[in-house]
BAKOLMAR-336137 format. One record per residue (C-alpha): residue in three letters; x, y, z. Coordinates in steps of 0.05 Angstrom, whole numbers, padded with zeros to 5 digits, always signed. Example, Ala and Ser with C-alpha at 12.3 -4.5 7.8 and 13.67 -1.06 7.14 Angstrom:
2
ALA+00246-00090+00156SER+00273-00021+00143
This chain:
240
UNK+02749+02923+01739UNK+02786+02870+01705UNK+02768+02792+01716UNK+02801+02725+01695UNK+02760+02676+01666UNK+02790+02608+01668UNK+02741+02541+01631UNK+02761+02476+01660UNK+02716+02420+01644UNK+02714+02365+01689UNK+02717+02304+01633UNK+02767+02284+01581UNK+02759+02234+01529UNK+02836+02219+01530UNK+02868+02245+01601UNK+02818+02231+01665UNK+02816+02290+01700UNK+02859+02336+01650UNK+02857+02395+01680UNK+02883+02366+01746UNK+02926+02326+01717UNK+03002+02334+01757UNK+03053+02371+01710UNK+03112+02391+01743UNK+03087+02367+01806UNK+03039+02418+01802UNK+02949+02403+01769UNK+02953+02430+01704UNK+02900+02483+01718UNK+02952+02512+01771UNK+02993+02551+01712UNK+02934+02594+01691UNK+02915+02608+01756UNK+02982+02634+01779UNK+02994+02670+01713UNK+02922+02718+01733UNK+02944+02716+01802UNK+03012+02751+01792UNK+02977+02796+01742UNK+02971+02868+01758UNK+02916+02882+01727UNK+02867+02830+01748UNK+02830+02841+01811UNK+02783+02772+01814UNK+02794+02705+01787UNK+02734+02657+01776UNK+02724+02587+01745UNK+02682+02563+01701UNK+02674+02486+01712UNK+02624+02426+01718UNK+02670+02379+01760UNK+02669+02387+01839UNK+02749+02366+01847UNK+02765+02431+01803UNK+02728+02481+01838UNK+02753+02458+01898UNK+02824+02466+01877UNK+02813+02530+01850UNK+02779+02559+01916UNK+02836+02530+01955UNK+02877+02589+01917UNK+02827+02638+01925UNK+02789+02640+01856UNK+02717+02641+01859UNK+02673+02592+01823UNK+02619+02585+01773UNK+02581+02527+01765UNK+02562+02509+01699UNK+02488+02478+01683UNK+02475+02414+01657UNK+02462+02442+01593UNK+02538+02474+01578UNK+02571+02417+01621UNK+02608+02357+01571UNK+02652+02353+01511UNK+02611+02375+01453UNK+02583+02445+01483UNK+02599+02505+01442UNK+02658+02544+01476UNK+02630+02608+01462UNK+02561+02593+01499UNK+02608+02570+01562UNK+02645+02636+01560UNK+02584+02678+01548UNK+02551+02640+01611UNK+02604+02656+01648UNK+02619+02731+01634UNK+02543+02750+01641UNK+02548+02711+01711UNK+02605+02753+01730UNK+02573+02817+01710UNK+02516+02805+01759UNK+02567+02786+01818UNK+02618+02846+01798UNK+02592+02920+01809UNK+02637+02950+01754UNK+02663+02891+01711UNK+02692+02925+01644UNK+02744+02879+01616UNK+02749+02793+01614UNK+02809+02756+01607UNK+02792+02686+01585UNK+02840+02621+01603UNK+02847+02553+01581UNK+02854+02511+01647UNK+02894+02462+01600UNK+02958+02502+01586UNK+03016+02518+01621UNK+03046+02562+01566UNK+03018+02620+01594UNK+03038+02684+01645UNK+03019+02748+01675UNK+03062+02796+01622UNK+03024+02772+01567UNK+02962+02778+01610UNK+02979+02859+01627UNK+03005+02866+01560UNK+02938+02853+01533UNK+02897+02887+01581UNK+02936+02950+01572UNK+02933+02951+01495UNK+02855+02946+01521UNK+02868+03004+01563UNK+02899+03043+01511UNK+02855+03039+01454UNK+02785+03058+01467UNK+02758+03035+01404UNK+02788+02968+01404UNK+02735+02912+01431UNK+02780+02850+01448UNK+02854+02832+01446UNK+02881+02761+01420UNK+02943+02723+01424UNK+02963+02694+01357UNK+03015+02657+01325UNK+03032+02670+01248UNK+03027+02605+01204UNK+03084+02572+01179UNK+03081+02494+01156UNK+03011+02492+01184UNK+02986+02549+01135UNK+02911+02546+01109UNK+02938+02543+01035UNK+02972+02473+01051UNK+02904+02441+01092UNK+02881+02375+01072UNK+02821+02337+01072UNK+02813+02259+01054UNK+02761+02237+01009UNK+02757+02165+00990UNK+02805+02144+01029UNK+02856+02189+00993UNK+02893+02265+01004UNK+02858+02327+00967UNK+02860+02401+00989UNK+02816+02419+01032UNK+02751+02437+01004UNK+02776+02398+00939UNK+02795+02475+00915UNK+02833+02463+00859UNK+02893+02514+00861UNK+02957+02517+00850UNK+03000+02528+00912UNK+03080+02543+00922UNK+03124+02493+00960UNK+03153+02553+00979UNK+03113+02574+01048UNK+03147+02636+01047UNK+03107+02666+00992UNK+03043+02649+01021UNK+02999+02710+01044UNK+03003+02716+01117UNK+02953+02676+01158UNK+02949+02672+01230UNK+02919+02617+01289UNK+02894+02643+01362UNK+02958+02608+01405UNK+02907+02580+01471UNK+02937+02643+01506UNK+02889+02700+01516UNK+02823+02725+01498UNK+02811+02797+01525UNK+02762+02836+01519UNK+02704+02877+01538UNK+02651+02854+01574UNK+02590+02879+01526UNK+02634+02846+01466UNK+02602+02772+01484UNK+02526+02791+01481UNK+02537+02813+01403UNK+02568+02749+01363UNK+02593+02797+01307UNK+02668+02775+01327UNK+02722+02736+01270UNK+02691+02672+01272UNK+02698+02620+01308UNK+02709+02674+01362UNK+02650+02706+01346UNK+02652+02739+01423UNK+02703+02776+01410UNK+02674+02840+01375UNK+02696+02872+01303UNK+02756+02898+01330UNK+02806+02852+01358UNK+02874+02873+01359UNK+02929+02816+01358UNK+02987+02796+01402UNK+03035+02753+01359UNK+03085+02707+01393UNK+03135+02665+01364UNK+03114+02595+01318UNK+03092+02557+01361UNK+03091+02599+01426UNK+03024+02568+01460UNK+02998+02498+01457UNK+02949+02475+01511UNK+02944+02401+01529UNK+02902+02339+01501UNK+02951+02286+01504UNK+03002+02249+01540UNK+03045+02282+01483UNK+03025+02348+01501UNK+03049+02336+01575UNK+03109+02322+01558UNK+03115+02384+01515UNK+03090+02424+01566UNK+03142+02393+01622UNK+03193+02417+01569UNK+03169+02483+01563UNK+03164+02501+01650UNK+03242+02470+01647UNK+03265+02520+01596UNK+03221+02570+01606UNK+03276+02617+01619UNK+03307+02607+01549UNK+03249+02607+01525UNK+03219+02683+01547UNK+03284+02703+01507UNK+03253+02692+01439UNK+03173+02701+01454
């Protein structure tokens, strides 16, 4: 069986209570949990959270709930150890778990297509171990990163190299888009994945949506965004 993962933290350094926070009249975390819900392919969604008001919420739409320990609850744990918490947790409450989908409970710029879509490459390709949504870089490409030193601007790693203005010439280089991680189950106990995402197995097969298809949300400017994208969303599906 298939199961959506969604992490949603109960703290925020800059929004109180991100992912509850009302976009669209709607908490925040709502938009992942309807995208799994309206998926085909999912049969169970749970939570992964620390914060009492989010688990609540999410049982109130029928997801089930796992409770983080003190030890992977705050801002500074390691992702990868919340996810791997998680998915081992699942696999003892689900008799035949194969496949994870993990969510961000901070984006809205998410939905159930690109949740099957993923799911059935899974399907489809035996030998693949995870699926990821990915945008390919444009102005934000590696070959233009800076770093400050002293106060002033140097490339990042102070590599000295000589690098086009013209982007277009760059190698290609790609960024996961906060859309979807998918993949299967035994993939998180290993750590052999393209790091950072180092549960995500050798073979991870990419989805690649449109510059900048999928931003999740940190700031009040990120709301906004994110208002803009559920009012255009129709216009938007046209180009993705």
């Amino acid at each position: 069986m298939n199961a959506a993962i969604i992490t949603a933290r109960k703290g925020s350094e800059i929004i109180k209570n991100k992912n509850l926070y009302s976009v669209k009249n709607k908490p925040l975390i709502y938009y992942p949990i309807n995208a799994a819900r309206n998926a085909d392919k999912v049969e169970q969604i749970y939570i992964s959270t620390d914060g009492k008001a989010i688990a609540d919420y999410g049982k109130s739409l029928g997801c089930k709930i796992i409770y983080r320990p003190a030890s992977l609850s705050g801002p500074k744990v390691n992702h990868g150890k919340v996810i791997k918490h998680a998915v081992n947790r699942v696999d003892k409450l689900e008799e035949n778990l194969e496949n994870v989908v993990i969510l961000l409970g901070n984006t809205v710029m998410i939905d159930n297509y690109l949740i099957d879509k993923s799911l059935n490459i899974l399907a489809n390709d035996k030998n693949l171990d995870s699926v990821m949504s990915v945008w390919e870089a444009a102005d934000d490409h590696p070959l233009r990163a800076l770093e400050i030193k002293d106060g002033f601007l140097r490339p990042y790693g102070d590599i000295k190299r000589n690098v086009s203005t013209a982007r277009q010439s760059y190698p290609k280089a790609y960024f996961y888009d906060q859309g979807v991680w998918t993949f299967r189950k035994y993939t998180v106990n290993q750590r052999n994945g393209p790091n950072p995402w180092w549960w995500m197995g050798t073979r991870c097969r990419p989805i690649i949506r449109t510059w900048v298809a999928g931003r999740d949300v940190h700031t009040l400017f990120d709301v906004e965004i994110a208002k803009w994208y559920l009012e255009n969303i129709d216009k938007i599906k046209k180009v993705l």
